[in-house]
C-alpha positions as CSV (number, residue, x, y, z in Angstrom):
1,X,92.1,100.3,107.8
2,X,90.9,102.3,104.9
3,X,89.2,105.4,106.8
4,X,88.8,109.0,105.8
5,X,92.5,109.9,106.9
6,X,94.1,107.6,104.7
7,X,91.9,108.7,101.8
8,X,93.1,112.5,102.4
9,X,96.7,110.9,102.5
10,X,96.1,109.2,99.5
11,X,97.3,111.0,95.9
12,X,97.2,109.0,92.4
13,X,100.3,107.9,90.2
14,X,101.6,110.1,88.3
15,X,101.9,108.0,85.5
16,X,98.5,106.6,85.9
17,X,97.5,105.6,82.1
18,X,93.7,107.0,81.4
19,X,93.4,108.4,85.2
20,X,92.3,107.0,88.5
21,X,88.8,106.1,89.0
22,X,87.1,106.3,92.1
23,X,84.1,103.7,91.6
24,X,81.6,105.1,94.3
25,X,82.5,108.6,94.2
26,X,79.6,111.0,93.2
27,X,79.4,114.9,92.2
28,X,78.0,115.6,95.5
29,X,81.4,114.4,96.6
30,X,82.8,117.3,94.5
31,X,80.6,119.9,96.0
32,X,80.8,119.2,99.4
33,X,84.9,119.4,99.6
34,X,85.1,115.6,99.7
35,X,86.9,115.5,96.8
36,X,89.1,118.0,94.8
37,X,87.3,119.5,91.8
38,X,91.1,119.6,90.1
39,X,91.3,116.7,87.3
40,X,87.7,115.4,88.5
41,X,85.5,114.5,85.6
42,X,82.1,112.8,86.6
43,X,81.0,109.7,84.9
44,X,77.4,109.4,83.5
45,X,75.4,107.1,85.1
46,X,76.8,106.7,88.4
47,X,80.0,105.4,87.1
48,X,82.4,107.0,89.5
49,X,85.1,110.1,89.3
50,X,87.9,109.9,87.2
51,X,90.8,112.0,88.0
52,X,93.3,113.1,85.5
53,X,97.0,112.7,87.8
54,X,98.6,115.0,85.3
55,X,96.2,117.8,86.8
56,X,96.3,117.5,90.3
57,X,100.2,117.8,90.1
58,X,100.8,121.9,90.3
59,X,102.6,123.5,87.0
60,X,106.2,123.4,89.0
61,X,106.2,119.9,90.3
62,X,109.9,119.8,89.9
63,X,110.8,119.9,93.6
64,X,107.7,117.2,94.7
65,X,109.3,114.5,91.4
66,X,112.7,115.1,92.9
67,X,111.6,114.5,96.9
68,X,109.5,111.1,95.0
69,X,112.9,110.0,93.0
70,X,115.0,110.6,96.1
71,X,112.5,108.6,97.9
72,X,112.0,105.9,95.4
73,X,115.7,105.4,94.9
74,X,116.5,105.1,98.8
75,X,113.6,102.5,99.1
76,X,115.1,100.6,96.0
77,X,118.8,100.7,97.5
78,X,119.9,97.6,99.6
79,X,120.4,97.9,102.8
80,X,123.9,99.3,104.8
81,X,124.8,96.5,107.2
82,X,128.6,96.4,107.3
83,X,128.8,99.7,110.1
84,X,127.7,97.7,112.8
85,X,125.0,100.6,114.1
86,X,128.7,102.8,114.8
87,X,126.4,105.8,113.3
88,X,123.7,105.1,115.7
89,X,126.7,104.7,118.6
90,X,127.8,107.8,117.4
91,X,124.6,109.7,117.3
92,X,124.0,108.2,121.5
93,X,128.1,108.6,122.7
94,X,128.2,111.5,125.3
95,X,130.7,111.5,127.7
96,X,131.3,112.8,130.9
97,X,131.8,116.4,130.5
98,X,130.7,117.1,127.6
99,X,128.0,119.5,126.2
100,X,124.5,118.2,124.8
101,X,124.8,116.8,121.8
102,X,122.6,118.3,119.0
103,X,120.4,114.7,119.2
104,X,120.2,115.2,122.7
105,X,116.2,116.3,122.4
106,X,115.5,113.1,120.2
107,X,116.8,111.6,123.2
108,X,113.7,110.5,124.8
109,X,111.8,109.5,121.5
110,X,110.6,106.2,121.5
111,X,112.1,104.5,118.1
């Protein structure tokens, strides 16, 4: 669905060309901590909030583009087939003997 915690997850493109307008957004959204005052300009005449992207993103952004280009690019990259899952073998092989393996305490997670 689209409730409140995927609105607070939400952030607009970067690269958004004249902002991101939030049709039904109102100032009373500002000033109750709905929305964040940094970017916000209020339309006249119930027209919305439009946010500026280029001001929401703090002056260093530098490590956030990186993290989104490192992202972007693995999302973009076709897929590894040809190991057969040997990594994921790897990461579950434990022998008799043995100590713990450092995945042992993802162990239990449910993939």
């Amino acid at each position: 669905g689209k409730g409140p915690r995927r609105l607070a997850r939400w952030s607009p493109p970067l690269e958004s060309p004249g902002g991101v307008l939030l049709e039904a957004a109102t100032a009373d959204d500002l000033g109750d901590g709905t929305l964040h005052l940094r970017g916000a300009q209020v339309l006249d005449g119930g027209g919305g909030v439009l946010y500026d992207p280029a001001a929401c993103v703090p002056a260093d952004a530098s490590p956030f583009l990186w993290h989104r280009d490192v992202l972007a690019a693995t999302e973009a990259a076709p897929p590894i087939t040809s190991c057969y899952g040997l990594h994921e073998w790897a990461m579950l092989y434990h022998p008799d003997g043995a100590p713990e393996p450092p995945s042992a305490r993802y162990q239990g997670s449910a993939l």
